[in-house]
C-alpha positions in Angstrom: 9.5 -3.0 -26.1 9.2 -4.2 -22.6 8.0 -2.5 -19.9 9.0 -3.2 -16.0 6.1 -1.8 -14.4 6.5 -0.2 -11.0 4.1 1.6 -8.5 5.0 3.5 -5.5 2.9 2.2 -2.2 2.3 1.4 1.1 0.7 -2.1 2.4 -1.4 -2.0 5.6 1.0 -2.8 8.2 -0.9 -3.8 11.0 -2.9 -6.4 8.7 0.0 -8.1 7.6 0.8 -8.5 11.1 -1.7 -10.3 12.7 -2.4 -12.4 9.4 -1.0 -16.0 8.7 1.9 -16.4 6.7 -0.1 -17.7 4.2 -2.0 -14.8 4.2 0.7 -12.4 4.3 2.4 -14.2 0.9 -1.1 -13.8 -0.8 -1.2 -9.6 -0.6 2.4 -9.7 -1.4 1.6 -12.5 -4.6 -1.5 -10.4 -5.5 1.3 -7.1 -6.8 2.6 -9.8 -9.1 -0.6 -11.2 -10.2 -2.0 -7.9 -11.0 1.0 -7.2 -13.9 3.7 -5.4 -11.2 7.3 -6.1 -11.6 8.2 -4.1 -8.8 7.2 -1.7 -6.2 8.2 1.1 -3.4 7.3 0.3 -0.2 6.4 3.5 1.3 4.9 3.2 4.6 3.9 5.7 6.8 6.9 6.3 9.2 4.9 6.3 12.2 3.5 3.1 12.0 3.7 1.2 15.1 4.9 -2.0 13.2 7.1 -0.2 10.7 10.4 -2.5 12.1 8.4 -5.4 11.9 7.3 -4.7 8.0 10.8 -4.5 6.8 11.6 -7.7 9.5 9.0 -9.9 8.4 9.9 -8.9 4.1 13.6 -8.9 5.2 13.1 -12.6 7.1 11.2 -14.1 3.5 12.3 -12.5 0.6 16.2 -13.1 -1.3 18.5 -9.7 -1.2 19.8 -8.4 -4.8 22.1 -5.2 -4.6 19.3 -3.0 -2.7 16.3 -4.7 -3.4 14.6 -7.4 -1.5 12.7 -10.0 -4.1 9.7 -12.5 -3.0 9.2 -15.9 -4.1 7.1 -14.9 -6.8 9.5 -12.3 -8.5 7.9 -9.5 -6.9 11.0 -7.1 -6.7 10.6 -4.2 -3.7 12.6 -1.1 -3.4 12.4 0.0 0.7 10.9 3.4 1.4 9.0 5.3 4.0 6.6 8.4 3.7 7.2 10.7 6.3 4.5 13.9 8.2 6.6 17.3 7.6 5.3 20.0 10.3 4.2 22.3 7.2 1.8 19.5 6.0 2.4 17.1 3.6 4.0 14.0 3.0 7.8 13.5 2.2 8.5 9.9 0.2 12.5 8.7 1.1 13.4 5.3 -0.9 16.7 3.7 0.2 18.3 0.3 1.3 16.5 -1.4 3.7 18.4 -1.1 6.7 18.9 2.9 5.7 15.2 3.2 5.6 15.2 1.2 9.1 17.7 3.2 10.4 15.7 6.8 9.2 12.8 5.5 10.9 14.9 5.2 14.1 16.2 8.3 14.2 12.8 10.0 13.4 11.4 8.3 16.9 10.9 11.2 18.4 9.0 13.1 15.9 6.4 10.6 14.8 3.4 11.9 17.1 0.9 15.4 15.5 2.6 18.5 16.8 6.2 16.9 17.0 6.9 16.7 13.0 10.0 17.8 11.9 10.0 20.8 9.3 10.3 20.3 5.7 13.9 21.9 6.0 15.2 19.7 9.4 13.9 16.6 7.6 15.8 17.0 4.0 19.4 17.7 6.3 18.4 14.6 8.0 17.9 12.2 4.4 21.0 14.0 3.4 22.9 12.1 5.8 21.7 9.2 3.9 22.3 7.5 -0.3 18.6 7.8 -0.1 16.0 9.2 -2.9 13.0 12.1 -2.0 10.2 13.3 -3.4 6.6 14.6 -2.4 3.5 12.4 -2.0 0.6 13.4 -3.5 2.2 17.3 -3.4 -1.3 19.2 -4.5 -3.7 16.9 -2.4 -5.6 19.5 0.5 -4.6 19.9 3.7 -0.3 19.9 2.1 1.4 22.6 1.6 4.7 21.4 0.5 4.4 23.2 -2.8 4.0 26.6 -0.4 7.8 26.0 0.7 10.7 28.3 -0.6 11.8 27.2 -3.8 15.0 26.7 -2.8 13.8 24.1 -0.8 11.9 22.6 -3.0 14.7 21.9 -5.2 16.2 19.8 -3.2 13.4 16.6 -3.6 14.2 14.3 -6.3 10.9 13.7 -7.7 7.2 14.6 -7.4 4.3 11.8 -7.0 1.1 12.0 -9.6 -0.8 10.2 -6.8 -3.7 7.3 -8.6 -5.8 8.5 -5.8 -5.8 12.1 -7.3 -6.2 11.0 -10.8 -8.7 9.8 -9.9 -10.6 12.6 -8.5 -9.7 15.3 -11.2 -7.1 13.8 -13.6 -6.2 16.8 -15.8 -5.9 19.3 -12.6 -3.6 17.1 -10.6 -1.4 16.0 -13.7 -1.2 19.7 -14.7 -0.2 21.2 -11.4 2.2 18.3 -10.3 3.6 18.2 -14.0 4.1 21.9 -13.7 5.8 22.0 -10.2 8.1 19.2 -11.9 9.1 21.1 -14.9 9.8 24.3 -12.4 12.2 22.1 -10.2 13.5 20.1 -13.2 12.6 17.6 -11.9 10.9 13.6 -12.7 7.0 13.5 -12.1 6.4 9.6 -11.5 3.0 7.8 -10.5 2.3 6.3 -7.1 -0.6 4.2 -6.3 -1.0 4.6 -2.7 -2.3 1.1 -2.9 -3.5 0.1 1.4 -5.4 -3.0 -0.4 -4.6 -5.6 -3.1 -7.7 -4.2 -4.9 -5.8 -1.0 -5.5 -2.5 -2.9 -6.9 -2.1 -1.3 -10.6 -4.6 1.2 -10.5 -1.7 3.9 -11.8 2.2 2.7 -12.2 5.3 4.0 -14.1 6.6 1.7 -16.6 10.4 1.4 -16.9 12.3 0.8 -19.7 14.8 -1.1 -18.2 15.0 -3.2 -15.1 16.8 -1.8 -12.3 17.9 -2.9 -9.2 19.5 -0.1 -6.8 18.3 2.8 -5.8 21.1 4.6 -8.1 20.0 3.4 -10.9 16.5 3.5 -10.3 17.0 7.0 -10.0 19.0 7.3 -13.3 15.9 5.8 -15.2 13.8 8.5 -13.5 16.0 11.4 -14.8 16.4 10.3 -18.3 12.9 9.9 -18.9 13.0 6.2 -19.4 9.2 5.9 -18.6 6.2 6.3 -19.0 2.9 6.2 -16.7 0.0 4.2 -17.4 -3.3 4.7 -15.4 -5.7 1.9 -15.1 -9.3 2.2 -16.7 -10.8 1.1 -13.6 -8.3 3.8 -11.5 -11.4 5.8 -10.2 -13.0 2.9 -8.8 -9.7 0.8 -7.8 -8.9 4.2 -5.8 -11.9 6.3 -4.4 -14.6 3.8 -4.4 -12.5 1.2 -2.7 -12.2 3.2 0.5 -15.0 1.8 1.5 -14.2 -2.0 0.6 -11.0 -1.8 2.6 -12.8 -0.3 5.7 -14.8 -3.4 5.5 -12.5 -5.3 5.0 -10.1 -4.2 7.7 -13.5 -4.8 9.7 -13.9 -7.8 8.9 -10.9 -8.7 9.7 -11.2 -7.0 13.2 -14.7 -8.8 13.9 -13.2 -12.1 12.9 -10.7 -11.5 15.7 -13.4 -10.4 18.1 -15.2 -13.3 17.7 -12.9 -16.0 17.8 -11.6 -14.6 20.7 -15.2 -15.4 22.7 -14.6 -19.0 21.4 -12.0 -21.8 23.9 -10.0 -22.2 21.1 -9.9 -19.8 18.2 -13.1 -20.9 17.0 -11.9 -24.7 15.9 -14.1 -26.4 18.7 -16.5 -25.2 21.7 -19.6 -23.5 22.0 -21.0 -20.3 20.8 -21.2 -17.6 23.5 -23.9 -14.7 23.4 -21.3 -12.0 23.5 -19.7 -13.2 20.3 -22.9 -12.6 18.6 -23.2 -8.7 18.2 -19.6 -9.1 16.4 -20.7 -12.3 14.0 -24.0 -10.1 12.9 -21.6 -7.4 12.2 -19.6 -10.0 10.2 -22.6 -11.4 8.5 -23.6 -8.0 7.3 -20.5 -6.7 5.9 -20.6 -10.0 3.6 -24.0 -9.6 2.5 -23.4 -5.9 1.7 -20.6 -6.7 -0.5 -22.2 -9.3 -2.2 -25.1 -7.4 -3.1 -23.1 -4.5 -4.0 -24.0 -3.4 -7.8 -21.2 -0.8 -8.0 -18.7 -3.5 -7.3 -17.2 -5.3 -10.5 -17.7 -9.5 -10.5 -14.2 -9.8 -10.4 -13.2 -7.2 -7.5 -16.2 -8.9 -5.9 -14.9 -12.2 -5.9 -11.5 -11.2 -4.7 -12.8 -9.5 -1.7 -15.0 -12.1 -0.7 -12.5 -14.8 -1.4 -10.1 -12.8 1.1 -12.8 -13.2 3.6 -13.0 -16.7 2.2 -9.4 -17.2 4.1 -9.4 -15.3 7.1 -12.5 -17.3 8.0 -11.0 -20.3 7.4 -8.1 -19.4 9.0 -9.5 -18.0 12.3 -13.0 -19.2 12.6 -13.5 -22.8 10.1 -16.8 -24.0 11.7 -18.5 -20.5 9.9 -18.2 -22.0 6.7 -19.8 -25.1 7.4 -22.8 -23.6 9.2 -22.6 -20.4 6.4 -21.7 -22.5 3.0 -24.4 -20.1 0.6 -22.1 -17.3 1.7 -19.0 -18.6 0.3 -20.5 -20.3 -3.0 -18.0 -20.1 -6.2 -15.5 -18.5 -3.4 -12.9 -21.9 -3.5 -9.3 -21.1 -5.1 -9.7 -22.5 -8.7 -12.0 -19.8 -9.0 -10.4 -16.9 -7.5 -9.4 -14.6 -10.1 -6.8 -12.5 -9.4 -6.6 -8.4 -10.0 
């Protein structure tokens, strides 16, 4: 029997902004590379780029019923997670320009203090053919399982968050399982994947290919699925918050330092203020490269990412830094 294997996740926003476009179809290839079918974008509704996300996937990718599908076969189903002002996060998967159009109307609650309650937000995706559920419903600091049942009852699903897995497997899959079966309810998996690294690390595997939020939602409720956490989930979640802060640094540093040089780092001379942010650079790489805890191949795909935003932004560093970058060329990049 096949298997269409979905994950529920959000992509760093503000990375796939300022990245080239050859950059940005490499995160989105990676999903597909590392055995995905599909995926829910769910970012965080408050995310200063959240139009331009949906604008830039809208702009590149083909439309088929409710999905939007990328050159690779990558198919994504739009969705947001949205703050509630009991705490916790509420995931909303829809058409694109619904989603676009929620994330409009929720302007004016997107800053700490201003989040709309659990209650004001469900009358609000009722307005709307979208599908609800709760994020990661038992992580600390939420209290969305605290709520009156009878609001409960109105989400559509719960998420058994990969992050949580990975912490305490049978805890989390026990009390999310058991808030499911309460509500009748599906309990499906969600990677809260922020880098490619995490792609895969937990996923639900459909039966059957779907491609509209209705019937997506169909496969949920009959139980056609099963999820499937990776054996690396513990690492590919918990241990790679670190990786992705550097990485998000490095990609930060990059930017500081090129922008010290006359033009983007291609020609001109180096200036003494761009050298605090080049040792910073230098150091991040060496750390990960000497990094024993870090698997060969999750290695190699980190630095080979750094392999390409140098090359895109700052070229000269890899002729004057060559040992840095040795076995990092494309034929050897394995994907995850």
């Amino acid at each position: 029997m096949v298997y269409n294997k979905v994950e529920i996740c959000g992509i760093n926003t503000a990375t796939l902004k300022v990245l080239p476009e050859k950059e940005k179809q490499r995160l989105l290839k990676e999903a597909k590379l590392s055995g995905l079918d599909a995926l829910c974008l769910t970012e965080h509704f408050n995310t200063l780029q959240f139009d331009e996300l949906y604008g830039y996937l809208i702009s590149v990718c083909e439309r088929e019923e409710d999905t939007l599908i990328t050159q690779d076969g990558l198919r994504i189903f739009a969705g947001m997670e949205t703050d509630v002002a009991e705490g916790g996060h509420i995931l909303s998967i829809g058409k694109p320009e619904e989603i676009l159009a929620l994330n409009v109307r929720l302007e004016t609650y997107k800053e700490k203090g201003k989040f709309l309650p659990f209650e004001k937000l469900m009358d609000l995706f009722d307005e709307y053919s979208v599908i609800v559920g709760a994020a990661h419903p038992y992580r600390e600091g939420g209290h969305v399982p605290e709520l009156p049942l009878e609001q409960l009852k109105r989400l559509d699903f719960l998420d058994l968050n990969g992050k949580d897995v990975a912490i305490n497997r049978e805890y989390f899959e026990e009390k999310t399982g058991n808030l499911a079966k309460l509500l009748d309810i599906p309990m499906i998996s969600g990677s809260d994947t922020h880098q490619a690294v995490q792609y895969g690390c937990i996923c639900t595997n459909f039966t059957h290919s779907v491609n509209t939020v209705d019937k997506l939602y169909g496969e949920m409720k009959e139980g056609n699925y099963k999820i499937v956490v990776s054996s690396n989930a513990g690492f590919r979640t918990t241990g790679v918050t670190g990786i992705s802060s550097s990485i998000s640094s490095i990609t930060s540093l990059i930017h500081s330092f090129t922008s010290k040089l006359p033009e983007a780092g291609v020609s001109g001379s180096f200036f003494p203020a761009c050298f605090p942010a080049l040792s910073s650079l230098l150091l991040t790489t060496l750390k990960i490269k000497a990094a024993t805890t870090i698997s060969k191949p999750i290695k190699s795909s980190i630095i080979y990412r750094l392999y390409n935003l140098i090359q895109t932004y700052c070229p000269i560093l890899l002729q004057l830094l060559p040992q840095f970058f040795e076995g990092s060329e494309p034929d050897f990049f394995p994907y995850l």
